[in-house]
C-alpha angles and dihedrals in degrees: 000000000000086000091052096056093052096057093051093056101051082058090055083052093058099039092052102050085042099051109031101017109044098075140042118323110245121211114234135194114270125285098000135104129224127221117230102175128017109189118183117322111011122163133176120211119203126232118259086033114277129146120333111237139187117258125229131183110276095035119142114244096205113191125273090030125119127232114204123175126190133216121321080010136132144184129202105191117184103218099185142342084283109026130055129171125199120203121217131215125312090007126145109190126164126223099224102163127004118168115167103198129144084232108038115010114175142197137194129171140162131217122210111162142000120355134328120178121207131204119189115181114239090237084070099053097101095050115016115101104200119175133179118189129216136181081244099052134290130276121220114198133181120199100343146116112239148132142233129211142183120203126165088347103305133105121245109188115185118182127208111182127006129354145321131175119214121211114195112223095232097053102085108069101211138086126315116252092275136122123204123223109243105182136353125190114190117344136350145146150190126224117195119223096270089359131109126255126271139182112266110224126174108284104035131138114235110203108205120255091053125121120237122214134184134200130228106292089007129130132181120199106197121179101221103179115003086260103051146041144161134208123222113219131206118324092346126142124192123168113223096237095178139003117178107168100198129150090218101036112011101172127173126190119196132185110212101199093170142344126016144332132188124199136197117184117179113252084223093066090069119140093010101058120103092196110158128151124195127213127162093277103049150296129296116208116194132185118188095342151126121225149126128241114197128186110205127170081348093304123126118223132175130198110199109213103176129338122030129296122190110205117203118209122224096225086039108056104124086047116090104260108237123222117256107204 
């Protein structure tokens, strides 16, 4: 079974670099995939839950969103100008983080189920960050050709050209990427990445890659390392994007789709805290501060309440960010 596997990934190898790769980057909106081939039975699941809908080629992958392919299908997904991925049959994988940018392009996806091959041009392999997560650990790759599979609960990687660096799931001793809810008043509720909703009560667990949404006159306050957290006010929804709890590198990455977030990072973590939060204007990066980041008529806005945030524009993102106090 394991050799079968691996020859089905090094086809995936060779069908990916032949039908994305081979011809002109094209730039695409951030934060969204683009599907390039769409083969058989192809959905998209949106994040937070929704309608499950059929897949064609030129479709927007927002992130957050779930690609999932049956049987005799494919997938072909361009991540980013310089990185595609195709999914093969019977395959589930999440888009957690896509940011298509000349200086610091980015790539996060997790595998679920069945195969998924990757292809990242050599011209990226100083500053592309492309990861792909398994049950069995995630695989971090600059400038190769290589694929991904999950099989009985357990993550194959092959590679075909370049390197990849494997990081078992069980190595780092701390926490895994999870935050705790620590109070809810009215009414709020957690969606999974491809899951149904479901009502947020004191005590939960939130995975990352699930939506948080809160109700009129609602708030949620959710620990997400033991030195930051942040509070939801009323109807707000941000995805967690990313938790690490790490004495040496704790790092949280939130995506504030509407209302208001606030943030406490511990002065302490200076120097050490990776704290941003998106919205459609931008990204706040906060170390050891207080502040709020708020997303109204698609517009981003921070109040900075004590410490520095640096605040990095869209349309901005090759220019040096400048402190807002």
């Amino acid at each position: 079974m394991k050799n079968h596997t691996l020859q089905a990934m090094k086809l995936l190898i060779i069908a990916i670099a032949v039908l994305v790769l081979g011809g002109p980057g094209v730039a695409m909106a951030e934060s969204t995939g683009t599907v390039s081939v769409a083969v058989g039975k192809v959905t998209l699941l949106p994040m937070g839950g929704g309608t499950e809908t059929a897949l064609k080629v030129g479709d927007p992958v927002p992130v957050g969103s779930t690609v999932k392919t049956g049987a005799g299908s494919r997938a072909v997904i361009k991540t980013t100008k310089q990185s595609a991925v195709r999914i093969a049959e019977n395959s589930q994988a999440v888009f957690m983080d896509l940011v298509d940018s000349d200086t610091a392009p980015k790539v996060l996806v997790d595998l679920k189920s069945g195969s998924l091959g990757a292809l990242i041009q050599p011209q990226a392999q100083s500053t592309m960050d492309f990861k792909v997560k398994t049950p069995s650990g995630i695989a971090a790759a600059r400038g190769t050709m290589f694929a991904v599979a999950v099989e009985d609960g357990k993550g194959f990687v092959k590679v075909e050209h370049g390197k990849v660096d494997v990081t078992p799931a069980n190595v780092k001793k701390q926490q895994p990427q999870m935050g705790k809810v620590t109070a809810v008043t009215g009414s709020a509720t957690e969606t999974p990445a491809g899951q149904a909703a479901h009502p947020l009560k004191e005590g939960d667990i939130i995975a990352v890659g699930s939506t948080i949404k809160t109700g009129a006159d609602s708030s949620a306050t959710i620990t997400m390392t033991t030195t930051s957290a942040i509070r939801l006010g009323a109807n707000a929804e941000a995805v967690v994007a990313e938790i690490v709890e790490s004495k040496e590198e704790p790092k949280v990455l939130l995506d504030l789709k509407n209302g208001t977030i606030g943030a406490l990072v511990k002065p302490e973590t200076s120097g050490k805290m990776d704290f941003k939060i998106k919205t459609p204007s931008g990204t706040a990066v906060a170390k050891g501060a207080f502040y709020s980041v708020s997303v109204e008529n698609g517009k981003g806005y921070v109040q900075t309440k004590d410490g520095e945030v640096v605040i990095v524009p869209l349309d901005a993102a090759s220019a040096p960010p400048a402190p807002k106090q």
